[in-house]
TORKEDREN-21493 format. One record per residue: x, y, z of N, C-alpha, C in turn; residue number from 1. Coordinates in steps of 0.001 Angstrom, whole numbers, plus 500000, padded with zeros to 6 digits. Example, Ala and Ser with C-alpha at 12.3 -4.5 7.8 and 13.67 -1.06 7.14 Angstrom:
BEGIN
      nu      nv      nw     cau     cav     caw      cu      cv      cw   nr
  513190  494310  507800  512300  495500  507800  513200  496700  507800    1
  512850  497750  507080  513670  498940  507140  512900  500030  507870    2
END
This chain:
BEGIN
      nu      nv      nw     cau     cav     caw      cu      cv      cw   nr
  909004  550324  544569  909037  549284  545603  910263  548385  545456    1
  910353  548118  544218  911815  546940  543456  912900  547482  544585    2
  913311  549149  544428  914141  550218  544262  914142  549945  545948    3
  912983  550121  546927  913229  549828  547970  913896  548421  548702    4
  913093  547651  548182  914042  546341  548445  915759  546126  548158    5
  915888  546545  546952  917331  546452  546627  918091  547064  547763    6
  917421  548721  548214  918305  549609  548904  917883  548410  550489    7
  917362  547632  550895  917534  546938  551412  918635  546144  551857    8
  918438  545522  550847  919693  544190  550762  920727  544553  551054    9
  920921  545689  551330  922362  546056  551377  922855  546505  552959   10
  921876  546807  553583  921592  546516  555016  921869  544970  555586   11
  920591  544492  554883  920628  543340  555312  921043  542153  555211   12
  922419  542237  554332  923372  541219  554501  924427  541843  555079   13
  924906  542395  555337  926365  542568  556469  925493  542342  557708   14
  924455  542705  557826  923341  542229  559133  923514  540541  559372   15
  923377  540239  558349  922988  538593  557955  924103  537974  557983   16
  925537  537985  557614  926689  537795  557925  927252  538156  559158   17
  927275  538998  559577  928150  539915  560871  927420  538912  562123   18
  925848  538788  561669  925061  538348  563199  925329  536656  563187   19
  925680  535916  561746  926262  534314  561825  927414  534341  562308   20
  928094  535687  562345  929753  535496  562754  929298  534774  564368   21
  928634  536195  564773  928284  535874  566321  927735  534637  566217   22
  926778  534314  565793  926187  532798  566100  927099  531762  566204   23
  928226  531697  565122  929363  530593  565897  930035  530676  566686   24
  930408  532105  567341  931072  532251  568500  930229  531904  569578   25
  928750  532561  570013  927905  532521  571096  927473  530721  570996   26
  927488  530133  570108  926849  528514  570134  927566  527979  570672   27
  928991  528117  571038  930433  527798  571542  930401  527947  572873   28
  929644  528934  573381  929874  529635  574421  930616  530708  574968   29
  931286  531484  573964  931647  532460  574117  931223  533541  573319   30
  931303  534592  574091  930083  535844  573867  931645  536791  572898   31
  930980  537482  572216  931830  537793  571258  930834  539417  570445   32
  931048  540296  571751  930542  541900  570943  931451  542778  570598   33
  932662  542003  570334  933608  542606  569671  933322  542892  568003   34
  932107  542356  567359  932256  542221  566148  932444  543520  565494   35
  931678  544348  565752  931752  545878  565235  933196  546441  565181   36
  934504  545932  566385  935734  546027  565915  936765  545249  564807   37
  935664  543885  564758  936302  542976  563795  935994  543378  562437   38
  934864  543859  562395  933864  544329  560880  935208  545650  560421   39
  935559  546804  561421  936052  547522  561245  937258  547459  560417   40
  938041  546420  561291  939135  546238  560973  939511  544831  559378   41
  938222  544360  559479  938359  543642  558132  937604  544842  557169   42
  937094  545660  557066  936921  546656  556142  937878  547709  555880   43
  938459  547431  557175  940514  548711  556515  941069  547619  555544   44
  941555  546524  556196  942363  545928  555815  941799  545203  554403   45
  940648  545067  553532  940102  544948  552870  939812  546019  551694   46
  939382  547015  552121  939050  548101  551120  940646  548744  550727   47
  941684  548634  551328  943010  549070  550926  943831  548250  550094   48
  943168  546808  550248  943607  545734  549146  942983  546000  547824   49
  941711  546364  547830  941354  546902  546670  941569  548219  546160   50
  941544  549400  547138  942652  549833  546360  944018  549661  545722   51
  944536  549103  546387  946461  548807  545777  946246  548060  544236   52
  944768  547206  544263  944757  546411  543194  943937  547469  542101   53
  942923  548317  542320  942620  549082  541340  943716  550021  540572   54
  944543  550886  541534  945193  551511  541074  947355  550625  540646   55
  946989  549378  540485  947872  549085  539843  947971  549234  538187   56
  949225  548795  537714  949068  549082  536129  948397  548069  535242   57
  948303  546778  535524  947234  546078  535238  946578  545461  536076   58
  945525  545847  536649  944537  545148  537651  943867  544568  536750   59
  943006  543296  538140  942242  542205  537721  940900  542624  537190   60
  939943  542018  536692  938453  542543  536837  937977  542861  538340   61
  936638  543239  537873  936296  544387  539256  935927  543514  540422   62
  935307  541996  539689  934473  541696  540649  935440  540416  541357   63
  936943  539960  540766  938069  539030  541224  938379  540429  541968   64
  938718  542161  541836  939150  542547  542971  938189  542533  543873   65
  936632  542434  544082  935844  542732  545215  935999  541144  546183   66
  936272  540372  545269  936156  538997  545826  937457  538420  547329   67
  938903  539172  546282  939989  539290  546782  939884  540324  548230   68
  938884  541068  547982  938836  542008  549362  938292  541679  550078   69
  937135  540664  550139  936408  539938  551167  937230  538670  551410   70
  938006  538046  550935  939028  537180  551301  940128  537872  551844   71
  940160  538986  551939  941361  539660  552735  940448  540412  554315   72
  939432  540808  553941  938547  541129  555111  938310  540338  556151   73
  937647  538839  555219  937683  538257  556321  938775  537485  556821   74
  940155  536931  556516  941153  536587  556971  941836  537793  558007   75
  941253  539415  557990  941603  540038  558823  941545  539885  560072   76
  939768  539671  560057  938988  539588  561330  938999  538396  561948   77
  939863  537362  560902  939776  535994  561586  941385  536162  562691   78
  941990  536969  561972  943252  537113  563066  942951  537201  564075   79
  942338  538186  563969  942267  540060  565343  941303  539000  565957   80
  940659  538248  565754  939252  537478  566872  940088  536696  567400   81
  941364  535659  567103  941972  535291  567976  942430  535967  569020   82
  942988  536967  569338  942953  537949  570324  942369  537877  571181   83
  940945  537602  570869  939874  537759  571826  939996  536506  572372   84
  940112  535288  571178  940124  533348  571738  941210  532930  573244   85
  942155  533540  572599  943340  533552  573508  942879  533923  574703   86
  942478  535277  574911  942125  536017  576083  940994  535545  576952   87
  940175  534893  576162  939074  534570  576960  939041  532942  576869   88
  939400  532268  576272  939615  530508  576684  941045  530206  577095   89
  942016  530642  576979  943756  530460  577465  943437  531008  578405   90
  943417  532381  578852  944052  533292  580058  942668  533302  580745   91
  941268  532740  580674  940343  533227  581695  939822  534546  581750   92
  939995  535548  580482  939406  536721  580766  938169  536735  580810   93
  937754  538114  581048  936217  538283  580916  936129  538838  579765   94
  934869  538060  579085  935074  537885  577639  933989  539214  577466   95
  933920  539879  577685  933163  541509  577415  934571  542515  577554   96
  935138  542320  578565  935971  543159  578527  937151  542668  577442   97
  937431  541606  577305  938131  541378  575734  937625  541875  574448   98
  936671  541497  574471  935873  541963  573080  935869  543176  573008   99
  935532  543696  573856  935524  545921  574264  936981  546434  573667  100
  937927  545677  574387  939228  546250  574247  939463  545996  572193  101
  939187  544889  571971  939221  545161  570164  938631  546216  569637  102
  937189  546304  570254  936306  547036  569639  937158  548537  570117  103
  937310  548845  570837  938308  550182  571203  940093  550093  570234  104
  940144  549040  570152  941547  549206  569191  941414  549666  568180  105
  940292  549067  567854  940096  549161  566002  940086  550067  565077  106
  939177  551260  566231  938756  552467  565419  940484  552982  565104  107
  940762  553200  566670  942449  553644  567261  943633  553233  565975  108
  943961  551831  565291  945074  551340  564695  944153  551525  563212  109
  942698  551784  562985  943045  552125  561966  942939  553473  561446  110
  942658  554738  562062  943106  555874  561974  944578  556043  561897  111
  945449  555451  563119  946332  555611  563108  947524  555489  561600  112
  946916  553762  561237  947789  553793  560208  947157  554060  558800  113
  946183  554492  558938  945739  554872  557262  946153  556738  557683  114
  946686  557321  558614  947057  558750  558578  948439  558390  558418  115
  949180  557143  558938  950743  556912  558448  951023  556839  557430  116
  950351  555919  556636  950524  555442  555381  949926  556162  554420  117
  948752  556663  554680  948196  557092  553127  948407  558823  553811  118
  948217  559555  554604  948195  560980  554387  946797  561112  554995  119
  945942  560404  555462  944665  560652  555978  944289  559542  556183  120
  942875  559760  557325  941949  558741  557829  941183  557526  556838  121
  940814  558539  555265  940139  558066  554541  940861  557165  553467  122
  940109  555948  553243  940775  555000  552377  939583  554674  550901  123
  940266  555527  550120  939192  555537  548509  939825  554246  547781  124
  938487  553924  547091  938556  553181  546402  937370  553583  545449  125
  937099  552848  544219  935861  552858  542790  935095  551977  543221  126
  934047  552160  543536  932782  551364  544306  932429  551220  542617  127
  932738  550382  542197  932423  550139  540521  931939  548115  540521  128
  931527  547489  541529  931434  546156  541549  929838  545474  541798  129
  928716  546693  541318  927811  546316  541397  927537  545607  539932  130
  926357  544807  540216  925685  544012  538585  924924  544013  538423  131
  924734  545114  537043  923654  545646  536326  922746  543875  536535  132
  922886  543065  535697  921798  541868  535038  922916  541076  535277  133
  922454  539811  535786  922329  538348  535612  922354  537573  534734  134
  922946  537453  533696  922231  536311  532521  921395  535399  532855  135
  920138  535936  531888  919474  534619  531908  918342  534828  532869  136
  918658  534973  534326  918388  535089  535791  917637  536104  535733  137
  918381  537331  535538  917843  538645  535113  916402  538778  534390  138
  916105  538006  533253  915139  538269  532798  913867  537778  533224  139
  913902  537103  534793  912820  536380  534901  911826  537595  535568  140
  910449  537164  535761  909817  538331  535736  909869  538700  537012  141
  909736  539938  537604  909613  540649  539121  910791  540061  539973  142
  911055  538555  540439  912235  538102  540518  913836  538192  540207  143
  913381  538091  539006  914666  538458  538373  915241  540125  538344  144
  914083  540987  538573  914031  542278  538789  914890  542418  540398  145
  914333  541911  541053  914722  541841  542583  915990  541470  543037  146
  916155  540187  542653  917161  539525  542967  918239  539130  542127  147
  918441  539516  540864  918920  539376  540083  919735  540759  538870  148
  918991  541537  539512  919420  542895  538920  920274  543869  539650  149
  920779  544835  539384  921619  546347  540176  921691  545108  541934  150
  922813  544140  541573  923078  543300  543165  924675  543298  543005  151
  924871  542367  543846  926446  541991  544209  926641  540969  544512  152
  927619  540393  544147  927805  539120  544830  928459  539071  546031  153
  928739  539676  546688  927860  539181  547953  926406  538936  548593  154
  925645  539545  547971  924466  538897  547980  924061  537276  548096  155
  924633  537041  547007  924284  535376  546675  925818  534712  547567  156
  926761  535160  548058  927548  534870  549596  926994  534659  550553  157
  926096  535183  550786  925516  535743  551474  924433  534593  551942  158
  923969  533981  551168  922438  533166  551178  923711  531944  551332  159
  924500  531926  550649  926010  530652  550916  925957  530323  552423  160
  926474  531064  552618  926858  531263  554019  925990  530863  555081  161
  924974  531625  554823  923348  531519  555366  922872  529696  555640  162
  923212  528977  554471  922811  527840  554231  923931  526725  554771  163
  924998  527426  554489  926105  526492  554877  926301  526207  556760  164
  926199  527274  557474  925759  527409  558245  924577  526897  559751  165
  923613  526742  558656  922322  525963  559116  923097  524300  559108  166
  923356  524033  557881  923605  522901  557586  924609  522064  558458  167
  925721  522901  558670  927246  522600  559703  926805  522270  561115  168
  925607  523271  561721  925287  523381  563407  923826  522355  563272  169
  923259  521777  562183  921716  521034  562559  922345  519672  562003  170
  923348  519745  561186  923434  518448  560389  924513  517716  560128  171
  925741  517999  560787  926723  517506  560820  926884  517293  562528  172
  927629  516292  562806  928871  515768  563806  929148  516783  564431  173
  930340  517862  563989  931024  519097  563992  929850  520168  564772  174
  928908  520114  564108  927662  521020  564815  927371  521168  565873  175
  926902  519379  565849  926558  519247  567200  927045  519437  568555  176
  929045  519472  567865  929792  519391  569412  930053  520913  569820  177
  929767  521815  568352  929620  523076  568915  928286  523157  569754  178
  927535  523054  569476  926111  523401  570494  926338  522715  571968  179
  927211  521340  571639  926946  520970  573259  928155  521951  573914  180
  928990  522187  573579  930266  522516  574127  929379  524358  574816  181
  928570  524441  573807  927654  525546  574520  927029  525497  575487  182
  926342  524160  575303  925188  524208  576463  925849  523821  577738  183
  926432  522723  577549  927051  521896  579050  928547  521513  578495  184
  929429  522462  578567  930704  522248  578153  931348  521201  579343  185
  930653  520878  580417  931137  519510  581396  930435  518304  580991  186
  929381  518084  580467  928899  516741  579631  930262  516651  578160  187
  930493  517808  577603  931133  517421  576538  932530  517375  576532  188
  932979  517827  577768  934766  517348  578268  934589  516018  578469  189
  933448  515240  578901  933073  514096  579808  933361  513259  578596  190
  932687  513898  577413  932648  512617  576260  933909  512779  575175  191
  934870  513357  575940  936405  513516  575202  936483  514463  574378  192
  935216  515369  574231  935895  516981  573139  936265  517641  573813  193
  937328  518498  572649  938105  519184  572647  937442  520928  573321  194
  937418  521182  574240  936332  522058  574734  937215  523512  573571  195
  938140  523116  574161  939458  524597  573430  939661  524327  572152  196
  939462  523606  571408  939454  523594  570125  938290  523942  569414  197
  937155  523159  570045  935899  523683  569116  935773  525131  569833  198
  936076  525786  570554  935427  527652  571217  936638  528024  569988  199
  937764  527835  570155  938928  528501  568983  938352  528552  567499  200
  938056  527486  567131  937919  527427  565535  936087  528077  565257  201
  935419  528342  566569  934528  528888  566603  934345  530692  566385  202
  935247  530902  567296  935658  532285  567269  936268  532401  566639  203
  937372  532110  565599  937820  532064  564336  936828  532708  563253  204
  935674  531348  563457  934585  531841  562612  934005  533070  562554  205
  933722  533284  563667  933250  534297  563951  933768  535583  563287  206
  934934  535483  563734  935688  536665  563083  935648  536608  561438  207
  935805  535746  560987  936423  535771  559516  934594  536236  559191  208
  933940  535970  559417  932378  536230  558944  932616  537978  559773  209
  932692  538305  560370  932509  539874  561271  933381  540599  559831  210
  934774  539977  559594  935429  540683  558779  935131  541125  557204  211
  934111  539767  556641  933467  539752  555328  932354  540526  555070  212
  931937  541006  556760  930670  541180  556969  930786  543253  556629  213
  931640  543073  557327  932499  544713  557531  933265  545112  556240  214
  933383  544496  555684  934286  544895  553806  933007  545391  552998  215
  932117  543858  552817  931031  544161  552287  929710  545272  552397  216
  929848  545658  553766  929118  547054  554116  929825  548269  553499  217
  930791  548656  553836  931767  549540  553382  931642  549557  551924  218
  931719  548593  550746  932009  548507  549998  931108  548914  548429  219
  929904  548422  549704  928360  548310  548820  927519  549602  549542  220
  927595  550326  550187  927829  551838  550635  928087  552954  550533  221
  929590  552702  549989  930112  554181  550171  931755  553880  548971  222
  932073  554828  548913  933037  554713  548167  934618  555216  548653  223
  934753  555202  549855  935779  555466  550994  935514  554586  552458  224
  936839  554228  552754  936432  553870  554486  937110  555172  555172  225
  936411  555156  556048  936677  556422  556976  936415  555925  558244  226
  937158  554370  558539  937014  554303  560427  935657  554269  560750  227
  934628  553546  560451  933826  553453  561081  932610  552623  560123  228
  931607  551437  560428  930852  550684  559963  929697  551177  560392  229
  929487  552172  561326  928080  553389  561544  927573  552197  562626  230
  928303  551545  563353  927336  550599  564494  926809  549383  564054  231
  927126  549368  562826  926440  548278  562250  926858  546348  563115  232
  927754  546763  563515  928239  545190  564614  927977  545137  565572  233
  927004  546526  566293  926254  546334  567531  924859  545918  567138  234
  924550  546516  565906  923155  546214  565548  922925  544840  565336  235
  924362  544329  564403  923978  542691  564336  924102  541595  565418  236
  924240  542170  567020  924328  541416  567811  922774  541799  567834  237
  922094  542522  568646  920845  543119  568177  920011  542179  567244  238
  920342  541984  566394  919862  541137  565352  919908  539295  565467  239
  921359  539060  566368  921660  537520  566686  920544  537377  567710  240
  920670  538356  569051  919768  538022  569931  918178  537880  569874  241
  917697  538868  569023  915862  539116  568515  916105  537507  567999  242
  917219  536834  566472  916785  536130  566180  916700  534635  566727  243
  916998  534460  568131  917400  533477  568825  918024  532775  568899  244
  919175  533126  568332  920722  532257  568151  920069  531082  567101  245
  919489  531109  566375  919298  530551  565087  919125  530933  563834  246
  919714  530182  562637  920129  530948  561527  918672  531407  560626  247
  917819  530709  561096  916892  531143  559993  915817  532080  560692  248
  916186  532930  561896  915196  533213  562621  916091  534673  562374  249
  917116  534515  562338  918246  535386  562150  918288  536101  560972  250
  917919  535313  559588  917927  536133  558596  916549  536511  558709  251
  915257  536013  559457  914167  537440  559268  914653  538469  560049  252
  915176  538440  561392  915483  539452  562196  916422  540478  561106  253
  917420  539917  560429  918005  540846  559673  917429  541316  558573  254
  916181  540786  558248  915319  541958  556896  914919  543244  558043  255
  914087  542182  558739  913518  543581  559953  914376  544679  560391  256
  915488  544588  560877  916616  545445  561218  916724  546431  559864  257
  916664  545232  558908  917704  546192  557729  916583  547025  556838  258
  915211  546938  556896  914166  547578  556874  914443  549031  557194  259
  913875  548429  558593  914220  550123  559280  915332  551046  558903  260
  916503  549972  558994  917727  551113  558402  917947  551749  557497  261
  917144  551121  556522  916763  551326  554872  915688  553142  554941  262
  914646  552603  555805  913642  553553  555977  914775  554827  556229  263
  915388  554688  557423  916236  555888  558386  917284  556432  557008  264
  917517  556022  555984  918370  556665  555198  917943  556862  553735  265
  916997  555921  553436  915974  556709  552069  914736  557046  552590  266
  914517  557753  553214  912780  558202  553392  912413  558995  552786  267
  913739  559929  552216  913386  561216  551236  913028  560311  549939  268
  912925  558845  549170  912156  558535  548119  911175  557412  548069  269
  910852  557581  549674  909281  556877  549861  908177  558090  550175  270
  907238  558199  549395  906570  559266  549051  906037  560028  550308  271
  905090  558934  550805  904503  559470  552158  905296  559535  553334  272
  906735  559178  553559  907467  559770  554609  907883  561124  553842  273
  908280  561112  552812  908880  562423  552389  907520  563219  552491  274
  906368  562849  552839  905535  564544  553112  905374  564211  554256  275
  905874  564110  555126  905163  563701  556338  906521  564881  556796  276
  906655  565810  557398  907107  567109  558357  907972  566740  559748  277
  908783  565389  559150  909936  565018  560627  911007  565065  560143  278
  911894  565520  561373  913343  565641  561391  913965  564872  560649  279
  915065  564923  559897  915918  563807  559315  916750  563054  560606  280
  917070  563726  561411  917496  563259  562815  916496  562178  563660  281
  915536  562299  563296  914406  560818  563480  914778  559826  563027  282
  914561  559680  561777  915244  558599  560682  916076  558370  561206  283
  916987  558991  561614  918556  558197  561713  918762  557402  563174  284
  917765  557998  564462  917668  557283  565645  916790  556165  565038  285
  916201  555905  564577  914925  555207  564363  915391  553671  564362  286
  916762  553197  563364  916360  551625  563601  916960  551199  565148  287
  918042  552704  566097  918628  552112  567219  917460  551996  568316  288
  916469  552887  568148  915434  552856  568849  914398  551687  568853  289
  913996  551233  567409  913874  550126  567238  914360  549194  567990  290
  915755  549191  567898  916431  547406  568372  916541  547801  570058  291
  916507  549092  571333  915799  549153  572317  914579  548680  572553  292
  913364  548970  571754  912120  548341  572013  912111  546970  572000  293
  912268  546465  570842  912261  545235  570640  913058  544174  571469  294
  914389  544303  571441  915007  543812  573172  914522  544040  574255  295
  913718  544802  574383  912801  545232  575895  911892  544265  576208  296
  910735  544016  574833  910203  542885  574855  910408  541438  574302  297
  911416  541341  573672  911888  539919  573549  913007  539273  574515  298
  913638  540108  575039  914970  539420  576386  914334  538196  576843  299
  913121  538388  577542  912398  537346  578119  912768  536104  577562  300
  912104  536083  576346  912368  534725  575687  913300  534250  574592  301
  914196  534747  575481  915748  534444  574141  915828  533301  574998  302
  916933  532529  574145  917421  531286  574721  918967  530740  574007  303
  919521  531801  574672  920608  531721  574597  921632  530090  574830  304
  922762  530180  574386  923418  528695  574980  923366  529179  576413  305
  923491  528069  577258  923449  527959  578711  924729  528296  579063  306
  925619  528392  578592  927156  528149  579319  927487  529552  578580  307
  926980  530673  577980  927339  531768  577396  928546  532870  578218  308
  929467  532514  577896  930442  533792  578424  930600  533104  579862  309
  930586  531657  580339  930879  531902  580901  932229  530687  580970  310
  933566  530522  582185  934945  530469  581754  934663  529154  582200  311
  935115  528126  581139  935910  526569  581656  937331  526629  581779  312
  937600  525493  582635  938542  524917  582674  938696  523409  582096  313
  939104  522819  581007  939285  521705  580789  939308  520757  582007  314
  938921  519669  581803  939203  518714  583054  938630  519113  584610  315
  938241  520075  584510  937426  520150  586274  936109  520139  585790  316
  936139  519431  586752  933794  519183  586866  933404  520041  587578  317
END
């Protein structure tokens, strides 16, 4: 059971990150399903930093290079999301078709240049940055088993983030003018904010979390990037929307999500799915089918910001 949870967690924090990226972009009012191209592209530009640093002649420890790659991940995705800021608060685009066009670049520039540069699509690295025990932490009973054993730090980023988060949009100043600038971005031009500054440094956010979100999947996964996060930045919009554009509703939606996904790829060592006589091709539709049902019956009562995706102009009422 321990063994299941762990293979959990690993779902369900790039879930839990990727879907806060969105939450500061969508609280802003701008819709932002580009993340799955931002995740992408902060997991090239991330997992190749750790390579250059493993295979130097003296590299750092494992877990200053995993750290250095999520600080390069997400400073990726915080770029490439301006792209989208520009396009959709400067120029008036339609902010789906901005976000689409990243999400279509991404796969595109990074095939392209990991076949320029390295000789192929695939970018290896030593997935060597997991932690056995915790000091101390480790030994506490069942707990310390759970949460404290065979993890990562991103994990405990992860709950950072999670908290920091809550705290910035319920409890600060700064929060609040993101939520109004969401709801009635003409009450909050009225009271002198910056409508284009808080959506910018919002979608900023966004990105730099899509990009940390996309290293750390890749990283705690698999031991190559090969162009692709398996959907995982459609799922965590999936995951923003079930959890109602709030952070703590958000990290159950992302156990739930990351459950299923867990199920769809170890079922061969949960006993009674492994005798149970279904396709492995089940499993693997299973958590997208999931997040269809469940949007079928929750759309109703989402409650999205009011002003979502759609275009201001500073200064006109």
């Amino acid at each position: 059971m321990i063994e299941i949870i762990q293979l959990a967690f690993v779902s369900i924090i790039p879930l839990l990150v990727v879907a806060l990226g969105g939450l500061m972009s969508e609280k802003s009012g701008v819709t932002n399903i580009a993340l799955e191209g931002l995740m992408l592209l902060g997991a090239f530009f991330g997992t190749w930093t750790i390579r250059i640093l493993q295979l130097g002649s003296n590299p750092p420890p494992q877990q200053i290079i995993f750290f250095i790659g999520i600080l390069v991940g997400g400073i990726t995705g915080g770029l490439f999301s301006l792209a989208h800021a520009f396009a959709s608060i400067k120029l008036n685009a339609d902010q789906t078709i901005s976000a689409t066009a990243i999400n279509l670049f991404a796969t595109a520039f990074a095939i392209f240049t990991a076949r320029s540069v390295l000789g192929g699509q695939q970018v290896k690295f030593n997935s060597v940055f997991r932690i056995d025990k915790v000091p101390f932490l480790g030994d506490i009973p069942l707990l310390g088993e759970i949460f404290f054993q065979k993890t990562y730090i991103s994990f405990y980023l992860a709950i950072g983030i999670l908290v920091f988060i809550w705290v910035l949009l319920y409890k600060t100043k700064s929060g609040l003018r993101i939520r109004a600038v969401g709801e009635n971005p003409q009450a909050a031009d009225a009271q002198g904010i910056n409508i284009y500054k808080i959506r910018y440094l919002s979608v900023l956010a966004s990105g730099i979390l899509a990009g940390i979100g996309g290293l750390i999947f890749v990283v705690t996964t698999s031991e190559s990037f090969d162009a692709t996060v398996a959907g995982m930045g459609f799922l965590s919009i999936a995951v923003l929307i079930f959890g109602n554009w709030h952070p703590g509703r958000i990290l159950l939606s992302a156990i739930f999500f990351g459950l299923f996904r867990t199920i769809a790829s170890a079922y061969s060592i949960i006993p009674f799915l492994k005798d149970l006589v279904i396709p492995r091709e089940f499993y693997q539709m299973l958590p997208f089918v999931i997040t269809l049902v469940v949007l079928a019956f929750t759309s109703r009562n989402s409650r999205a910001p009011k002003s979502l995706g759609q275009i201001y102009e500073m200064g006109k009422r």
